[in-house]
N, C-alpha and C positions, 0 to 999 in steps of 0.2 A: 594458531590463528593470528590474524594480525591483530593491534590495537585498535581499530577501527571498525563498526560494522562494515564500511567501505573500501577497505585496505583490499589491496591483492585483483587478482582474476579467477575466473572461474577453471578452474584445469581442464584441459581436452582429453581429459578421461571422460568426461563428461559431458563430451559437445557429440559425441558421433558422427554422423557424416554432416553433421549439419555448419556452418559456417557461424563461426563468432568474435567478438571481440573481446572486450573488457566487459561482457553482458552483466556482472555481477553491479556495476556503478549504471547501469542503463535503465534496466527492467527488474521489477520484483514480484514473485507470483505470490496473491493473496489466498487467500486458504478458506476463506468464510463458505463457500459450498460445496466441502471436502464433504460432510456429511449429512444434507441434505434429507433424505431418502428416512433415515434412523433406524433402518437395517439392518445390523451391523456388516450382512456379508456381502451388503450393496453399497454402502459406504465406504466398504474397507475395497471393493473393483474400482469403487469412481475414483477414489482416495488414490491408490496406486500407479491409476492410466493416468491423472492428472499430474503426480508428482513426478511421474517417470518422463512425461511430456516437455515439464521443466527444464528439469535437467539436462536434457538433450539439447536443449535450445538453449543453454549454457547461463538459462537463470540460478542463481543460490542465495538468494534475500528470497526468503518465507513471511510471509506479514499473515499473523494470526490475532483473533481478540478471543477474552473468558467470554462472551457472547455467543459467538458464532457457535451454531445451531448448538446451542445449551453445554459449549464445551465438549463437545464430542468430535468437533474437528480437531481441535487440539487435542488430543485422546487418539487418534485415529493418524495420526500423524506420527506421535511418539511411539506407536504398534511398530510403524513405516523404518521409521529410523533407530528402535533400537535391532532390528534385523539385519541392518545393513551396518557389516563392518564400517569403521573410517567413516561413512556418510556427513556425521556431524563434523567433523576437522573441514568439509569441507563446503559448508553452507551456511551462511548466516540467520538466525530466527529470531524474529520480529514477533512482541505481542502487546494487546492493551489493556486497560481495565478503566473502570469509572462509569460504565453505564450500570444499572438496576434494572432489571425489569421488574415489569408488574407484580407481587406478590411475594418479593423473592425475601424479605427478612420476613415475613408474615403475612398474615391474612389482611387485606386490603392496602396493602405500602403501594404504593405510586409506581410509576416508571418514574427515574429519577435519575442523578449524576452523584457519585459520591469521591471526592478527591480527598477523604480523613484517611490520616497516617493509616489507622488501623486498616482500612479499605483495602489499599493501595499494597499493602504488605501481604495481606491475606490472599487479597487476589494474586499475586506473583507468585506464592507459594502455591496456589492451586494450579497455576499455566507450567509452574516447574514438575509438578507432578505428572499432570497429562500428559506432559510431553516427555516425560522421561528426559531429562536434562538435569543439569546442576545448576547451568549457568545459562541465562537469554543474555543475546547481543545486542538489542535494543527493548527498552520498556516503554510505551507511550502513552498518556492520561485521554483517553478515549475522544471524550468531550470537554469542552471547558465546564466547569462546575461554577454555580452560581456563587455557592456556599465555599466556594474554591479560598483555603486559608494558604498563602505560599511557602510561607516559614513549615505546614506542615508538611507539606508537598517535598519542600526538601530535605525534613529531616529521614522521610522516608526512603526516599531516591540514597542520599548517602548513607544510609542504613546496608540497602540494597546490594550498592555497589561496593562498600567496605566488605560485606560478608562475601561478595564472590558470586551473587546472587544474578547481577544486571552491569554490563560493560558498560552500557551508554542510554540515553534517555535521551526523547523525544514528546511532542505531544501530538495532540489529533483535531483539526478541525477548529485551532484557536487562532482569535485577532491577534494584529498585529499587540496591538494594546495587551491583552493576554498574555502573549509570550513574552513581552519586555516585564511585568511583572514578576511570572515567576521565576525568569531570569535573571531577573536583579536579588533573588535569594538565593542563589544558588551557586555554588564553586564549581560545580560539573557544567560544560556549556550542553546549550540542547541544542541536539543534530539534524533533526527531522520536524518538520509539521505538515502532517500526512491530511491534505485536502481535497475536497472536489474542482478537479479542475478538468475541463475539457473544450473540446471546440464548441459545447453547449451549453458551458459555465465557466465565462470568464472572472468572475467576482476577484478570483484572487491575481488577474492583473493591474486589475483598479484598485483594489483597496489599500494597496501597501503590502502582501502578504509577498510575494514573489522579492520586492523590493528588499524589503528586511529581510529573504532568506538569504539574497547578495549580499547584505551587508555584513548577518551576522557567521554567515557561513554556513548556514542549515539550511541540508538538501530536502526539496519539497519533494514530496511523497503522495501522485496523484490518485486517487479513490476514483473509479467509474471513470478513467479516462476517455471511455469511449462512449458517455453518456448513455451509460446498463445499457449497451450495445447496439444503438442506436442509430450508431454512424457505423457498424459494422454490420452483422446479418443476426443480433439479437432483436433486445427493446422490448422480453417480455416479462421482466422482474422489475420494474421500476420502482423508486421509491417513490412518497407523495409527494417530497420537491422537486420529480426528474416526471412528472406528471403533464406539464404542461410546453417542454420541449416542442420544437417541432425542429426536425431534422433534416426536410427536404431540401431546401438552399444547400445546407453546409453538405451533403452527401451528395447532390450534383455532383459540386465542386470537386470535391474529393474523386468522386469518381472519374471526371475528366483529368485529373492529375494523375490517378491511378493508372489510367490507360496511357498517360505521356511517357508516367516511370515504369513502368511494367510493372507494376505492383499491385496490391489490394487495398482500397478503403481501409482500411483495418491498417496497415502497414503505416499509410500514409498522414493518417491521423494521428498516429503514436509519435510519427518522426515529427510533426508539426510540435508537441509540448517535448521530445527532447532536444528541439534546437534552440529552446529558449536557456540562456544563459546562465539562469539559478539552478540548472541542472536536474531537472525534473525527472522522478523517476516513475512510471506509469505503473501502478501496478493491475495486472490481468487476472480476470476473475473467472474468466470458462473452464469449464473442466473437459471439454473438449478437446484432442491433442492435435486436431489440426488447426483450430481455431488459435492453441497457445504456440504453434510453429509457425503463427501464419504472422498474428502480432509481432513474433521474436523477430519477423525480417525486420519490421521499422530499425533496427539498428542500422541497416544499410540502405536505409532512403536519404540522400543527402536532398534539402530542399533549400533551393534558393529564395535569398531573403524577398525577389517578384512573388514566388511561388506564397512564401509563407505571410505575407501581405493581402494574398487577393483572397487566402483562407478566412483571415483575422476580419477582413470587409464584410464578409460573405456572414459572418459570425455573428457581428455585431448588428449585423442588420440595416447596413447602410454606409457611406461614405464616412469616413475621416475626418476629421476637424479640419 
């Protein structure tokens, strides 16, 4: 594997007849409702038609958290992969820690964020176990944590990475302000800060987040890029900050561009946050395999920068400065 979660291509062992490029630097498929259902032999169908989906569309960055559905996606994934010879040489796997849920050290603990050394360690040893691996190729701190100590943050990251544990490190959903902090403790750079971004949430064009990932060189990593499918043919999972959306303007649009490029809303949406410069990598949450072939075209929507202007108008809800 290379040095890099982002090194390399994805092999055309792996594309089938389907067309690809460098898909592995484009697109990453997230894993969060691999196991949904708690099934186990309905998890382990949706599990399989979704990862086998992937693949074929020549994604291989896996983005997982100890969250998602109570760690049984990660569990049900490592089933996936240790079946398949070679599979890991040739996919990269992504995972986070730092959220708590309700009750989870004890009876009445809060929903909470925990970034302590001990946290941070314990949980990576748990995603290593599920998933049957030795080694993750990227680790990310979920959320930013209040209580967030940095000096601890990194003596555990380089704990991690000296044991053979974690190639590389990222975080999740942190200010720009955030990542310069824990940045400034740390000898390993961070490669990713995996955010909400879509044509329904532009926050991280304004605020500086996009900006500092050109600068510092960390590729943003988009969550719900299609605002939980909203501008595509979902928009029935929402979360309570993806609540008050309204998508009719931006899906027009979308759709009249779609019928110019022969393409799908879905397609065209995606290509809209990969032509943005910081190198945005969308990650796709359906478990659906035509739904995840249907996104993997955005890699071959070229949209001119007319095109990706009248989206950005249409977005913000009104003219330009």
């Amino acid at each position: 594997m290379g040095n890099s979660v982002f090194d390399g291509k994805a092999g055309e062992s792996l594309a089938g007849s389907h067309r690809i490029r460098e898909a592995a630097r484009d697109l990453a498929y997230g894993c969060w409702r691999l196991a949904v259902s708690g099934d186990p032999a309905s998890d382990r169908a949706t599990a399989q038609t979704a990862v086998d989906a992937a693949l074929d569309a020549g994604i291989r960055l896996f983005d997982h958290a100890d969250i998602y559905c109570g760690g049984r996606s990660e569990s049900v994934f490592g089933e996936l992969l240790s079946e398949r010879t070679g599979l890991r040489d040739q996919i990269r796997i992504a995972s986070k820690c730092g959220i708590c849920l309700p009750g989870e050290s004890g009876p009445g603990a809060p929903y909470r964020y925990d970034s302590s050394y001990s946290h941070i360690v314990n949980s990576c040893e748990g995603s290593l176990r599920r998933l049957r691996v030795e080694t993750l190729d990227l680790y990310q701190i979920h959320r930013p944590d209040f209580l967030m100590n940095p000096e601890e943050v990194a003596r555990a990251f380089e704990e991690l990475h000296r044991s053979g544990k974690v190639r590389e490190f990222g975080v999740s959903n942190f200010r720009p302000s955030q990542v310069e902090l824990l940045q400034a403790h740390l000898d390993l750079p961070l490669v990713v800060n995996q955010v909400e971004v879509s044509l329904l949430q532009l926050a991280a064009f304004e605020d500086g987040t996009l900006d500092q990932c050109q600068r510092l060189r960390i590729r943003p990593m988009a969550w719900s890029p299609l605002g939980a499918g909203l501008l595509g043919d979902g928009g029935v999972d929402l979360l309570p900050g993806q609540r008050g959306y309204r998508p009719a303007a931006v899906a027009a649009v979308l759709g009249q561009l779609a019928q110019k490029l022969g393409q799908s809303r879905t397609a065209v949406a995606l290509a809209w946050l990969l032509a943005h410069p910081s190198g945005i990598i969308p990650i796709l949450g359906s478990t659906k395999p035509s739904r995840i072939l249907e996104a993997a075209e955005s890699v071959h929507v070229n949209l001119g920068r007319e095109d990706w202007y009248e989206l950005l108008t249409v977005a913000r809800g009104g003219a330009l400065p």
